[in-house]
N, CA, C and O atoms as CSV, one atom per row, in Angstrom:
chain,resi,resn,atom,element,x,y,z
A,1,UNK,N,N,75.934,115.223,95.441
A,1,UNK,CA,C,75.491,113.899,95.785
A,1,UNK,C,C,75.915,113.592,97.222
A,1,UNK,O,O,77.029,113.990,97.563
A,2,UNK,N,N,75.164,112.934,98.101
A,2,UNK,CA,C,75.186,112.466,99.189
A,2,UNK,C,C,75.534,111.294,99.524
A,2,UNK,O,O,75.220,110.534,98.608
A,3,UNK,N,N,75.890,110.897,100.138
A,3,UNK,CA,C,75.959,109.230,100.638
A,3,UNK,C,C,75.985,109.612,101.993
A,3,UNK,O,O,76.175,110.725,102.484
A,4,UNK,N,N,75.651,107.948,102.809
A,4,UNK,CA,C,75.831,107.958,104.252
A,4,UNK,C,C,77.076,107.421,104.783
A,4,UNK,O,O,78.194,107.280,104.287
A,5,UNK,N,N,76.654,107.198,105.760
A,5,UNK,CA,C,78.036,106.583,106.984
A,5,UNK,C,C,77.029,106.134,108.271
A,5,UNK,O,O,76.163,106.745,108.898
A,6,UNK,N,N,77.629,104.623,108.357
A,6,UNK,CA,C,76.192,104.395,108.988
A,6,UNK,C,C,77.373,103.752,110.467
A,6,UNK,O,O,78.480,103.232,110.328
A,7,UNK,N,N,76.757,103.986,111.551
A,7,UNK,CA,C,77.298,103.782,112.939
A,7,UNK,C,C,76.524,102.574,113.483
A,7,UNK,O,O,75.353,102.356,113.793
A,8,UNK,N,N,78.110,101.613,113.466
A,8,UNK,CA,C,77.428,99.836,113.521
A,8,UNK,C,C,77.690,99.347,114.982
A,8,UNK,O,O,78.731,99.505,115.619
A,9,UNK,N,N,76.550,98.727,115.386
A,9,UNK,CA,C,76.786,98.323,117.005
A,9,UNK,C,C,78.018,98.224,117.901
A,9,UNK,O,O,77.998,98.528,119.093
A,10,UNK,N,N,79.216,97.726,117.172
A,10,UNK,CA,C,80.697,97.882,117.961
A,10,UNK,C,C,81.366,99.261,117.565
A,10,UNK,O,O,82.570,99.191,117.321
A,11,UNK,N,N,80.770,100.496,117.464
A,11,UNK,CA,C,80.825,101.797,117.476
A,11,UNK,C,C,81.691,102.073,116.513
A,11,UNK,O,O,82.244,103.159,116.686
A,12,UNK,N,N,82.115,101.318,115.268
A,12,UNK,CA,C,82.491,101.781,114.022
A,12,UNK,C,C,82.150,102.442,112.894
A,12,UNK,O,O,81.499,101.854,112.031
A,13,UNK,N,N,82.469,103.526,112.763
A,13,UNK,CA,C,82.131,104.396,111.574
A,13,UNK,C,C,82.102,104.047,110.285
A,13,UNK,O,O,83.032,104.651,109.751
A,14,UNK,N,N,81.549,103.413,109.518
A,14,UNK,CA,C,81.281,102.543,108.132
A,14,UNK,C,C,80.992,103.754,106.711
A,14,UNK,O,O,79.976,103.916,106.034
A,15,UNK,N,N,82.369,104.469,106.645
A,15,UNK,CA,C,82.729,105.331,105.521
A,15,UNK,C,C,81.753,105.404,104.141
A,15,UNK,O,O,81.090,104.390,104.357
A,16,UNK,N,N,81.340,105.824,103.136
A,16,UNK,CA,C,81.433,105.450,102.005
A,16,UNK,C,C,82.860,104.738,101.113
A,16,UNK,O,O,84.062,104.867,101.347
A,17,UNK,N,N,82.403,104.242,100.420
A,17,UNK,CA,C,83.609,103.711,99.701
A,17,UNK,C,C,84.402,104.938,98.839
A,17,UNK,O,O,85.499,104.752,98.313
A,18,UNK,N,N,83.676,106.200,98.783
A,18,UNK,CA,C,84.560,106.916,97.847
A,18,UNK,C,C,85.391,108.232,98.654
A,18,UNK,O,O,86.137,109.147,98.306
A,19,UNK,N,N,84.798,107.746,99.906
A,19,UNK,CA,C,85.585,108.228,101.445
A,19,UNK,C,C,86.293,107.848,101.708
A,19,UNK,O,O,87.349,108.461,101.863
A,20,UNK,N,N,86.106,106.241,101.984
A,20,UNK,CA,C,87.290,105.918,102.560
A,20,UNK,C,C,88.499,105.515,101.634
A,20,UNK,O,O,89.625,105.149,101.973
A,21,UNK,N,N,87.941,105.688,100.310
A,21,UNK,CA,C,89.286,104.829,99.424
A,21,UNK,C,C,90.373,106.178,99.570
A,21,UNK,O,O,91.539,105.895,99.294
A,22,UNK,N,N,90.094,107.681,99.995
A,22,UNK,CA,C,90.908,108.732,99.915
A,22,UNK,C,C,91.681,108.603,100.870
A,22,UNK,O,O,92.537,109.487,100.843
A,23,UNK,N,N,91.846,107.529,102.179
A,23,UNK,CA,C,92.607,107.579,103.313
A,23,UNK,C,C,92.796,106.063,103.120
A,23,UNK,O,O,92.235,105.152,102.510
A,24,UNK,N,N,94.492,106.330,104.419
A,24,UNK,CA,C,94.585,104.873,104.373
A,24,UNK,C,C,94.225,104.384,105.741
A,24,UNK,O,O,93.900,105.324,106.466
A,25,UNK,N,N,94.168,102.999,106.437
A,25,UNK,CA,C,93.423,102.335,107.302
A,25,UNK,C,C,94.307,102.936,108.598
A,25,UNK,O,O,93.664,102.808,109.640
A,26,UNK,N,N,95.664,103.580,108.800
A,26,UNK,CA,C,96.257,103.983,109.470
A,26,UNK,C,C,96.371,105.626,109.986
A,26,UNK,O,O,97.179,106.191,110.723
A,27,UNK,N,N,95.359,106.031,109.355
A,27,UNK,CA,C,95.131,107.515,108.774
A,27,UNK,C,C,94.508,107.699,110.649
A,27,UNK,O,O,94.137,106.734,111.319
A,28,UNK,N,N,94.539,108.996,111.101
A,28,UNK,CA,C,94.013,109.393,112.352
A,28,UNK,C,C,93.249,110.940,112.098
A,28,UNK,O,O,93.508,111.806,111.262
A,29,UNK,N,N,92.482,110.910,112.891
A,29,UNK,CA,C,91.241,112.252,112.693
A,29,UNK,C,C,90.687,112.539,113.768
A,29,UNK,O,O,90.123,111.723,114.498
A,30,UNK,N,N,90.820,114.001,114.015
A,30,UNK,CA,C,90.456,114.608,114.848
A,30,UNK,C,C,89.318,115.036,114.553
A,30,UNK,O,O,89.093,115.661,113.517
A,31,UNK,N,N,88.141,114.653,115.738
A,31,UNK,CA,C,86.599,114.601,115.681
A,31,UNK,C,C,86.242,115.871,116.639
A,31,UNK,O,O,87.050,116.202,117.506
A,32,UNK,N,N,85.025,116.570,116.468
A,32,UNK,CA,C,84.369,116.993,116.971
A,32,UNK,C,C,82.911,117.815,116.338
A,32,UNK,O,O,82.647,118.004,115.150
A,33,UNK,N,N,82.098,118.215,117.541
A,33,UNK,CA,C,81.052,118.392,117.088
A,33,UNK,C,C,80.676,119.507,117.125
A,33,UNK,O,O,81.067,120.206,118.060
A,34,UNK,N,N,79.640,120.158,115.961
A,34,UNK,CA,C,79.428,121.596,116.051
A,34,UNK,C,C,77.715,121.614,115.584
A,34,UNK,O,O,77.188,121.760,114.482
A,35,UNK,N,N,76.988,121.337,117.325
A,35,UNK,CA,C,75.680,121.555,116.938
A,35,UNK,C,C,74.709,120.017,116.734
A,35,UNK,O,O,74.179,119.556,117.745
A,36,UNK,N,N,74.515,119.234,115.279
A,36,UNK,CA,C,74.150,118.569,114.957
A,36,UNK,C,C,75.293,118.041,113.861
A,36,UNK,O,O,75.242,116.887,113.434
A,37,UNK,N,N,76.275,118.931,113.463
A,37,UNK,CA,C,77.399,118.451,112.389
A,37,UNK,C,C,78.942,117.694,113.052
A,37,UNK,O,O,79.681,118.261,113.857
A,38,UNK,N,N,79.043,117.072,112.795
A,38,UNK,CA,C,80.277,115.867,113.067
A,38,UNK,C,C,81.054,116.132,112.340
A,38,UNK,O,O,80.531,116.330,111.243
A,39,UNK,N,N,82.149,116.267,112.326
A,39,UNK,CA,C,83.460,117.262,111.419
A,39,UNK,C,C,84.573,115.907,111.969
A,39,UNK,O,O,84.546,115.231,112.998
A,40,UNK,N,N,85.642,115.888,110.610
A,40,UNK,CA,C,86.482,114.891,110.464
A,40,UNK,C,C,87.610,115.503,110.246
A,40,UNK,O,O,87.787,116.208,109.253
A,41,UNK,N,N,88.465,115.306,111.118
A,41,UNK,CA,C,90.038,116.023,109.719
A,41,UNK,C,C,91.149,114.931,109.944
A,41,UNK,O,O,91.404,114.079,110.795
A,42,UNK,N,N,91.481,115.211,109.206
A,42,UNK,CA,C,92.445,113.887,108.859
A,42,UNK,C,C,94.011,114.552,109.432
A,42,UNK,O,O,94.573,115.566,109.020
A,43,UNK,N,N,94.395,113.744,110.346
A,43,UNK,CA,C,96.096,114.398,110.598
A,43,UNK,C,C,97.242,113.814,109.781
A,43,UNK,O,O,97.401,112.605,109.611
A,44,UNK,N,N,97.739,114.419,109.471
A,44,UNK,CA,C,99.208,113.975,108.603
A,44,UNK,C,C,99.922,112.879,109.881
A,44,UNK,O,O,99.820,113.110,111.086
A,45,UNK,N,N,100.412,112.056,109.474
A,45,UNK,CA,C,101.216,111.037,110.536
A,45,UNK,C,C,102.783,111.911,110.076
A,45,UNK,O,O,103.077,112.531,109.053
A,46,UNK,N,N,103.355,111.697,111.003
A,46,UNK,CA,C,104.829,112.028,111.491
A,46,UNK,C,C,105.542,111.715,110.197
A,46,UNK,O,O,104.964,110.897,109.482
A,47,UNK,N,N,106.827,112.268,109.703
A,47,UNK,CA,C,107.353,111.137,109.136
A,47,UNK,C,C,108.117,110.347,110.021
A,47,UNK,O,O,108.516,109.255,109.617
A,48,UNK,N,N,108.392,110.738,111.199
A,48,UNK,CA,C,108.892,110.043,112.058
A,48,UNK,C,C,108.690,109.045,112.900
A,48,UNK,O,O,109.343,108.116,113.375
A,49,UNK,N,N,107.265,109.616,112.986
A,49,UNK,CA,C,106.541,107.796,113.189
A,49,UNK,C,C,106.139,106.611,112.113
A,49,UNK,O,O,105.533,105.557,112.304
A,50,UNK,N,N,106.648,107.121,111.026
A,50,UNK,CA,C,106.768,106.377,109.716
A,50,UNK,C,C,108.035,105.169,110.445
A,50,UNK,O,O,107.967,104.036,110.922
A,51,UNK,N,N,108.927,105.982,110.241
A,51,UNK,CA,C,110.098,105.225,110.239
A,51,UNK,C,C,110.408,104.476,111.604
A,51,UNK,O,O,111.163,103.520,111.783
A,52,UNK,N,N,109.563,105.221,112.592
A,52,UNK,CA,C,109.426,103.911,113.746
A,52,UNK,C,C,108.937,102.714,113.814
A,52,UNK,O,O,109.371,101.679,114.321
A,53,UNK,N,N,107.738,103.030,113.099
A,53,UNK,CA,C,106.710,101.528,112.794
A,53,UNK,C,C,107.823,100.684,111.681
A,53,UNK,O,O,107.523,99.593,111.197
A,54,UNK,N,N,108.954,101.295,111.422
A,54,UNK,CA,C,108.795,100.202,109.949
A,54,UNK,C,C,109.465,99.101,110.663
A,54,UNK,O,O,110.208,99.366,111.608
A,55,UNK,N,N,109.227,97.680,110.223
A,55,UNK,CA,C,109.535,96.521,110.628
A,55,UNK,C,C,111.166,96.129,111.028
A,55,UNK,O,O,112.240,96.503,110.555
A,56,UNK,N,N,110.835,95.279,112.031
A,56,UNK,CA,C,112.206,95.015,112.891
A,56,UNK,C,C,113.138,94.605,112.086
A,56,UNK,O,O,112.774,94.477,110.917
A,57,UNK,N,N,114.416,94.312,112.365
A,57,UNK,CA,C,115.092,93.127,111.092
A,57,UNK,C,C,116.185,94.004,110.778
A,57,UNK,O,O,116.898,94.447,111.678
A,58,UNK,N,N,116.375,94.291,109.553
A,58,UNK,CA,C,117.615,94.560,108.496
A,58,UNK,C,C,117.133,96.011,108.765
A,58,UNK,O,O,115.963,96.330,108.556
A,59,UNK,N,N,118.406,97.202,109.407
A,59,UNK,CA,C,117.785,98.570,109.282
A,59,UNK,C,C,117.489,99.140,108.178
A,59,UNK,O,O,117.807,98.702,107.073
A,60,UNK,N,N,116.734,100.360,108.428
A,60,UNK,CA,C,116.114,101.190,107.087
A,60,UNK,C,C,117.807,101.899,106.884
A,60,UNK,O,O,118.617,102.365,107.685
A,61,UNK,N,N,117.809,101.674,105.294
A,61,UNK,CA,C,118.845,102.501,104.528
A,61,UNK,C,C,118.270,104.048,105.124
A,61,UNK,O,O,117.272,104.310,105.795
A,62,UNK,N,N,119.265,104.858,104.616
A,62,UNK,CA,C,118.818,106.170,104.530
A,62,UNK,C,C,118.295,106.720,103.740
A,62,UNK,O,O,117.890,107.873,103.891
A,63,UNK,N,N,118.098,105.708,102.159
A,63,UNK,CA,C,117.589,106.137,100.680
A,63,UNK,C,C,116.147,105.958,101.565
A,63,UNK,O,O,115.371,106.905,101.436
A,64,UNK,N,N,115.759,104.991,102.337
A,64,UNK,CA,C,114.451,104.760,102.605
A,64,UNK,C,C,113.875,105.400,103.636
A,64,UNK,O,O,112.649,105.499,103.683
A,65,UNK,N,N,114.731,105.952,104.660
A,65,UNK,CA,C,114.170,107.464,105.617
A,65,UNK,C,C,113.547,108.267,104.502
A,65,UNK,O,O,112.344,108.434,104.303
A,66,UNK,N,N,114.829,108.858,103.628
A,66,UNK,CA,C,114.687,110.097,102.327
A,66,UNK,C,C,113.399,109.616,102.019
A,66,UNK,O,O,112.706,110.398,102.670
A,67,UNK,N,N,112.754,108.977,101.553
A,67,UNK,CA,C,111.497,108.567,100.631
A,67,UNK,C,C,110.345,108.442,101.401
A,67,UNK,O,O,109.230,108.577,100.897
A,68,UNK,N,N,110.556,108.141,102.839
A,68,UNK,CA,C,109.548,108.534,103.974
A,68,UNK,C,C,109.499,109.639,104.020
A,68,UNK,O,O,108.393,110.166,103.903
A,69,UNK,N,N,110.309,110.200,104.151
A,69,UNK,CA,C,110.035,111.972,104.973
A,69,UNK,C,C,109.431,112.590,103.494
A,69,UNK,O,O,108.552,113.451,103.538
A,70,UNK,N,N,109.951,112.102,102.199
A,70,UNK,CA,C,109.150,113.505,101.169
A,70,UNK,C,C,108.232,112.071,100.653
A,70,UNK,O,O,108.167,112.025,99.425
A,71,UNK,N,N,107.624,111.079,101.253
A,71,UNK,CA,C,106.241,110.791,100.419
A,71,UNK,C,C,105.387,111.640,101.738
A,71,UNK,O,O,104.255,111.683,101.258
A,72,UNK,N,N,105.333,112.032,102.519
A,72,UNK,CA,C,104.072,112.791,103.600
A,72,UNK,C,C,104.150,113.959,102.764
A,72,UNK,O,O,103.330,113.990,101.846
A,73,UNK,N,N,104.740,114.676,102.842
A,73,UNK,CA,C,104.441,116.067,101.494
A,73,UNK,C,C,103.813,116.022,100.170
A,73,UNK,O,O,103.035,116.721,99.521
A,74,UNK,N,N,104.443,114.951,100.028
A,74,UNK,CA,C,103.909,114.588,98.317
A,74,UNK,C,C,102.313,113.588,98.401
A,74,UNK,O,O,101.660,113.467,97.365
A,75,UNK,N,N,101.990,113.156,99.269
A,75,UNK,CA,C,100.556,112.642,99.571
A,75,UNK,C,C,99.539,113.965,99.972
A,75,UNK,O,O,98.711,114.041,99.064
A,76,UNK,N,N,99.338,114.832,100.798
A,76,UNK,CA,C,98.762,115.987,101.075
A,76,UNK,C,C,99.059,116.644,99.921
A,76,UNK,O,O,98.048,117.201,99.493
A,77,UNK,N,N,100.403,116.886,98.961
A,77,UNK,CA,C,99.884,117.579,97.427
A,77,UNK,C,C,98.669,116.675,96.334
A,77,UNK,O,O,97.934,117.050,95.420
A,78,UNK,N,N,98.905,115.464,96.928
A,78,UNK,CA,C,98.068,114.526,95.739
A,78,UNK,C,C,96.268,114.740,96.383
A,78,UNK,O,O,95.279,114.953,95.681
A,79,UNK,N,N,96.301,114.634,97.496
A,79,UNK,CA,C,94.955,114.599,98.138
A,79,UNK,C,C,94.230,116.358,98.019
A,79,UNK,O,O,93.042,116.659,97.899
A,80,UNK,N,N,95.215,117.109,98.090
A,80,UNK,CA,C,94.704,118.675,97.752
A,80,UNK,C,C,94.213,118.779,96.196
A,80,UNK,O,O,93.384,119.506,95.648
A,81,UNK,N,N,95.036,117.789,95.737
A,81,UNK,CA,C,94.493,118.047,93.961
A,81,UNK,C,C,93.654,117.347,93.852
A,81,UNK,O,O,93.207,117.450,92.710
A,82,UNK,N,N,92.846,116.241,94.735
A,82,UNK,CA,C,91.678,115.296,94.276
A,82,UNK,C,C,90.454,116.481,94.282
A,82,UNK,O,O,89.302,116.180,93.971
């Protein structure tokens, strides 16, 4: 089965829904073209830029580094088994 992805005047890529529900809105992809085919890959984010973005304030425990660094492993095992 097919679906589209339709390219909307402010040059946004408008996913299927059963596309995009597999990534999250922070997800980054390396594009290029081969011919007439448009190829997507999705890059793993850092866990280290995990723990940079996380919000200012009260520091991250270290239980909550630990649970950053092994949910990026454990998301690429869940997305290999979809």
């Amino acid at each position: 089965m097919h679906e589209f992805a339709i390219l909307t005047s402010d040059r946004t890529l408008q996913l299927p829904a059963e596309v995009y529900e597999r990534f999250l809105p922070s997800d980054r992809f390396i594009v290029w073209m081969d011919g007439e085919a448009l190829h997507l890959k999705r890059i793993a984010p850092s866990p280290l830029k995990v723990v940079e973005q996380s919000p200012t304030g009260e520091p991250i425990s270290l239980d909550e580094i630990n649970e950053i660094v092994h949910e990026v492993p454990r998301q690429r095992r869940d997305r290999k088994a979809e």
